[in-house]
C-alpha positions as CSV (number, residue, x, y, z in Angstrom):
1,X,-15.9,-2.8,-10.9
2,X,-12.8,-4.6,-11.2
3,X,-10.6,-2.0,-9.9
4,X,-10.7,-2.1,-6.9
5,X,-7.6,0.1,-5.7
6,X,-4.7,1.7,-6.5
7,X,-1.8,2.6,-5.0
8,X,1.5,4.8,-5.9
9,X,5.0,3.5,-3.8
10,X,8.2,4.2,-5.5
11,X,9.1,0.6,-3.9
12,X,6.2,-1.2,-6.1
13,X,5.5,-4.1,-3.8
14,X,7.4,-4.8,-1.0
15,X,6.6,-6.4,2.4
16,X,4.0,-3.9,3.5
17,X,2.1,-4.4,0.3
18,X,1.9,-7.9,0.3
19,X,1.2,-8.2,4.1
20,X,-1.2,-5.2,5.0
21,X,-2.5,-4.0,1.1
22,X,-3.3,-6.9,-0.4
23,X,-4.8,-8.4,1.8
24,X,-7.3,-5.7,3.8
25,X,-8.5,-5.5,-0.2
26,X,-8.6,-9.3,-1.2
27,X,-7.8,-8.6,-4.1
28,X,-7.1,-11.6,-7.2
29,X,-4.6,-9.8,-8.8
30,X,-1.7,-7.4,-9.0
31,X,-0.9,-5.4,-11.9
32,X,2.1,-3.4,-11.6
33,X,2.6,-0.7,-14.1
34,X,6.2,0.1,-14.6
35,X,8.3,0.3,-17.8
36,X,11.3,-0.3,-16.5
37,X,10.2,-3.8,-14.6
38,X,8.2,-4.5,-17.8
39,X,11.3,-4.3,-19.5
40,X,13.3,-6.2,-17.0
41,X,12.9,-9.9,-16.9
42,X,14.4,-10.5,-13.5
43,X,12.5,-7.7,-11.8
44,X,9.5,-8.7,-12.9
45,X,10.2,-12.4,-11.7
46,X,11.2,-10.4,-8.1
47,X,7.9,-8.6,-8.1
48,X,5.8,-11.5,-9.0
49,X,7.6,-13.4,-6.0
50,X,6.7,-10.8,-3.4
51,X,3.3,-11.2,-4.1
52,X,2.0,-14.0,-1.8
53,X,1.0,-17.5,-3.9
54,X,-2.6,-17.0,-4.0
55,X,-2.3,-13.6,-5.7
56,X,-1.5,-13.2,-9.5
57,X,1.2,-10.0,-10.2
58,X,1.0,-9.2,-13.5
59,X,4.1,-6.5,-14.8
60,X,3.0,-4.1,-17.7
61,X,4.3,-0.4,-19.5
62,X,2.1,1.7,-19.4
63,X,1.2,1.8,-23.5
64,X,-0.1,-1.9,-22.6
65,X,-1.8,-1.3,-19.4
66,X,-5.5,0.0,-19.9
67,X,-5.5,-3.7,-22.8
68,X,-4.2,-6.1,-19.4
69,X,-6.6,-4.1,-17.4
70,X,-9.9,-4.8,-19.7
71,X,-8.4,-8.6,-20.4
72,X,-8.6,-9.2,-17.0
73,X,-12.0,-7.6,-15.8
74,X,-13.4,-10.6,-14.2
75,X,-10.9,-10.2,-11.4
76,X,-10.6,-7.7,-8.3
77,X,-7.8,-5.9,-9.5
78,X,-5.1,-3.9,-7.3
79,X,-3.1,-1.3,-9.3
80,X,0.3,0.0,-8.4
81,X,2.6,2.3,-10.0
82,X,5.5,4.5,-8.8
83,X,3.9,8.0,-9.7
84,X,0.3,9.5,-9.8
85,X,1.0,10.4,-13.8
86,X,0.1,7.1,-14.8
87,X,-3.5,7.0,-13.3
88,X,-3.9,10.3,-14.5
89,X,-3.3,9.2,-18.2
90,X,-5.1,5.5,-17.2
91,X,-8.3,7.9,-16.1
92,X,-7.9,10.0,-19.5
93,X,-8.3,6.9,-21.3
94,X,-11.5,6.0,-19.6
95,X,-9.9,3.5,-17.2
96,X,-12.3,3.7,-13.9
97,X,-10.1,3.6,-11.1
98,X,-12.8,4.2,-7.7
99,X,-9.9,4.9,-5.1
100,X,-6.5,5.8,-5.3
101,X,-3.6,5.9,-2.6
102,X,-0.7,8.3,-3.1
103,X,1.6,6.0,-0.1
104,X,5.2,6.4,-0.8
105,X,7.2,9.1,-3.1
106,X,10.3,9.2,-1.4
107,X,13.1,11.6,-0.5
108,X,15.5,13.0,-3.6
109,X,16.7,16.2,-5.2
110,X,14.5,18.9,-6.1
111,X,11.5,17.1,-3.7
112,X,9.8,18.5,-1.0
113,X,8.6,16.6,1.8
114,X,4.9,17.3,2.3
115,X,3.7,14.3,4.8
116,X,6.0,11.5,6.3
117,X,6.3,9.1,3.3
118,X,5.8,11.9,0.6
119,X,8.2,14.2,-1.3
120,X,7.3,16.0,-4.0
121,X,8.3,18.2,-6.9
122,X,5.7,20.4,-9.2
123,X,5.2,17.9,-11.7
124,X,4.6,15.3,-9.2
125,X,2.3,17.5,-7.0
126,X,1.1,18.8,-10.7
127,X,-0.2,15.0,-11.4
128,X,-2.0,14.5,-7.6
129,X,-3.8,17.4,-8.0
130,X,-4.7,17.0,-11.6
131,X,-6.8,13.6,-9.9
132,X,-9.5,16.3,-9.0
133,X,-10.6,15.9,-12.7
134,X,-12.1,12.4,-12.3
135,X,-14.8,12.6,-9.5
136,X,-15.8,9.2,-9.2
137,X,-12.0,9.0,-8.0
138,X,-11.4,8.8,-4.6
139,X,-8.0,10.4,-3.6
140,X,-6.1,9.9,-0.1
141,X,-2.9,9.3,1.8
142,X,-2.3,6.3,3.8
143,X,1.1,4.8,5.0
144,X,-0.6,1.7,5.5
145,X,-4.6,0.2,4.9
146,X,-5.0,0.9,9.0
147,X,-4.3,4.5,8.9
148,X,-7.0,7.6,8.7
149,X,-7.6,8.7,5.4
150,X,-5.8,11.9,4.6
151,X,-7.6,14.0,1.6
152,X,-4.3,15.0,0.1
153,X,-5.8,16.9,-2.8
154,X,-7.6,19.3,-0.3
155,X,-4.2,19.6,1.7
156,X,-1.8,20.1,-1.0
157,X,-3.7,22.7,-1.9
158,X,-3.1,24.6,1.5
159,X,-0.1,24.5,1.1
């Protein structure tokens, strides 16, 4: 499977992700699925330079994201995207994604804050839940790789 996880952080790839995510998954490439960055020459250069040298970053929109997916099958492929909406649509489409890891939607109006690095509004939480569809889809919170998995599915529904 060349999926091999996905992650959602408002931040894309920072320090963290290329320090502690990357590589707990040795993964060979990074596809970060963003249409603003897509559209933005220089923050795509940015994002493909905080990806360490061994690892390829690709920068896609989301219309082109399940084609760069299937072109690059032969590879382990690490997902990220800033909300759960776009795996949800990515699943729709057929895309298998085994494991995803809601990990940073941070603090602004209208959000609630639900765990440490997580603040959500109905649309948001709408999306996370909406993951329960797809049950070969593994759905947690983790701050970083090291942490316990949290079901956040089964907890954001006790709440």
């Amino acid at each position: 499977m060349p999926v091999v996880m996905s992650r959602v952080d408002e931040r894309l790839i920072h320090g963290q992700m290329a320090l502690a995510w990357l590589k707990k998954y040795n993964v060979d490439c990074v596809i970060v699925i963003d249409d603003a960055s897509a559209a933005d020459q220089l923050q795509t250069m940015l994002l493909q330079m905080a990806v360490s040298g061994s690892i390829e970053c690709l920068v896609t929109s989301e219309a082109d994201a399940k084609d760069l997916i299937q072109s690059n099958m032969h590879k382990k492929l690490f997902l990220c995207a800033k909300l759960p909406g776009v795996f949800v649509r990515l699943l729709e489409q057929g895309v298998e994604i085994p494991h995803v890891n809601i990990g940073g939607i941070y603090n602004k109006p209208g959000r609630t804050q639900y765990f440490t690095t997580i603040f959500l509004d109905e649309p948001i939480k709408a999306d996370i839940l909406a993951l329960e569809r797809f049950p070969d889809t593994k759905v947690e919170y983790r701050v970083v790789p090291n942490d316990s998995e949290v079901d956040i599915i089964r907890e954001l529904k006790k709440k």
